[in-house]
C-alpha angles and dihedrals in degrees: 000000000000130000105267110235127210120226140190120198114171114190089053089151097063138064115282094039095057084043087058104040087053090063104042093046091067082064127071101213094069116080100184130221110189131173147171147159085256134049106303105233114230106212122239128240089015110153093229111031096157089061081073125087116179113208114192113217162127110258089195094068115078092204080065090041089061095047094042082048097047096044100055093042121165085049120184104181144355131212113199110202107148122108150131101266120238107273094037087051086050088051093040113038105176093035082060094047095044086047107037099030115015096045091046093062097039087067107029089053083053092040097052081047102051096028106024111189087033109166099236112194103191122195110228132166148215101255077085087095127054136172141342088055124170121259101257133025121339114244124202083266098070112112116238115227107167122208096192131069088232094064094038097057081042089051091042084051101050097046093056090052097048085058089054090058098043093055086046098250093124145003108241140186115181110201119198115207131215114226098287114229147229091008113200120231120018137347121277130212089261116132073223097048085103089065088073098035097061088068107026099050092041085047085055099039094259129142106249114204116212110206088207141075102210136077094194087064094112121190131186114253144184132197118243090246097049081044090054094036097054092051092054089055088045100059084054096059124114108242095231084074092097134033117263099245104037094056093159122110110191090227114230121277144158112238106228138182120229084243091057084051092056097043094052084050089061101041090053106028104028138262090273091069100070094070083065088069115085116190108211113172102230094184089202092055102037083054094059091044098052089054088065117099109242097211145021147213108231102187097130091043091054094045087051093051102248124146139260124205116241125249165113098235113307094330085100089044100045100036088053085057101047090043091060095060086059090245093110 
């Protein structure tokens, strides 16, 4: 038999902590831990269910940080996924910083003091980076200057847990997603949430509004299930794979256009279903899209083994999701 590991994933209301769960729970040596504000969603037709506890809570409080700690000793990994999404912690500026920063350091100065060494996987994003970008792909030397205060309380995070790392506390990977699409189930308060949209609500017969007024606008996007199965590589990685100060791994993505989206729509919904996007120019919003970079250089994700969805374009993104609607 395995050694059983403990795991931690917060967020595990969302999207990418269900994701997760679902795969290391087909799999005996993961007991789960996951946890959320919300209700923790126990993913179905998993092989080993009981290896799952969902614990309720607010990760802001300490008080809930002690009892989440002490229940999944001896603990071998967390995933911190929880957070307010880009366009709510623009409308909302301290709940963002109670949520994506403040809550971040509250558990990670219990948990170097309870599991020194932890491997801490922390999901970050592009809107890191914001404008003036270079023509071309962004490297990992590109230096992130956010314009949102989504990516500013991301960067401010990543930087103190890079300094956790560096001084050994704790053994951290920062992975920055791409936008995920096509997200399942309803929008979120993500500037991005759209990129799914166009194809979800099309898919279910629902009107999708695009905030922008342009279907050259292209993103970088990543499928749900290149999302999951990076995160599983990267859990397996040796921690010397990086240097201890730089922690972060540009997660793999395909660079569309909002026309390619369309057109995949299309190919794989029908042409009706185009009369089902509406393009309404939201200038905020349009603002915090067009900082993000629109490709990237993923010289250090392919070195360290992780996936990239097929394409060409949108057509892989957009025909897995159709596909598992059993429409495809």
């Amino acid at each position: 038999m395995p050694k059983v590991k403990n795991i931690i994933i917060t967020g595990a209301s969302g999207l990418v902590g269900p994701l997760l769960a679902s795969r290391l729970l087909n799999s005996p040596e993961y007991r789960l831990f996951l946890t959320d504000l919300h209700p923790p969603i126990l993913p179905p037709n998993v092989t080993h269910p009981q290896n799952a506890t969902l614990l309720q809570g607010d990760i802001t409080s300490p008080a809930f940080i002690t009892t989440l700690l002490s229940a999944a000793q001896p603990l071998h990994a967390v995933f911190l996924f929880h957070g307010i999404m880009s366009a709510g912690s623009e409308a909302n500026y301290d709940l963002s910083l109670k949520v994506n920063v403040d809550s971040v350091r509250l558990f990670t100065d219990q948990l170097r003091s309870t599991n020194p060494g932890c491997r801490v996987v922390y999901a970050s994003s592009q809107a890191v980076f914001g404008q003036p970008l270079p023509e071309g792909k962004i490297t990992d030397d590109v230096l992130p200057t956010p314009e949102s205060t989504y990516g500013c309380h991301k960067l401010m995070t990543e930087t103190y847990l890079t300094s956790l790392h560096r001084k050994g506390y704790l053994d951290v990977f920062i992975a920055r997603f791409p936008t995920i699409s096509v997200r399942p189930g309803k929008p979120t308060a993500a500037a991005s949430s759209f990129l799914s949209g166009i194809i979800r609500e099309p898919m279910a017969g629902v009107e999708c509004v695009v905030p922008i007024r342009d279907r050259g606008f292209r993103s970088f996007l990543a499928s749900p299930r290149t999302i999951a199965e990076n995160l599983v590589r990267v859990l397996g990685l040796g921690s010397e794979v990086l240097p201890a100060h730089r922690r972060v791994i540009q997660f793999p993505g395909v660079s569309v256009s909002v026309q390619e989206m369309m057109d995949a729509l299309g190919k794989f919904g029908g042409e009706d279903k185009l009369g089902l996007v509406r393009e309404v120019q939201d200038g905020e919003l349009e603002r915090i899209l067009r900082s993000w970079p629109t490709d990237f250089d993923l010289s250090t994700a392919e070195r360290l083994g992780l996936v990239v969805d097929e394409g060409p374009g949108a057509e892989g993104i957009v025909g897995e999701y159709v596909r598992s609607l059993g429409r495809g």
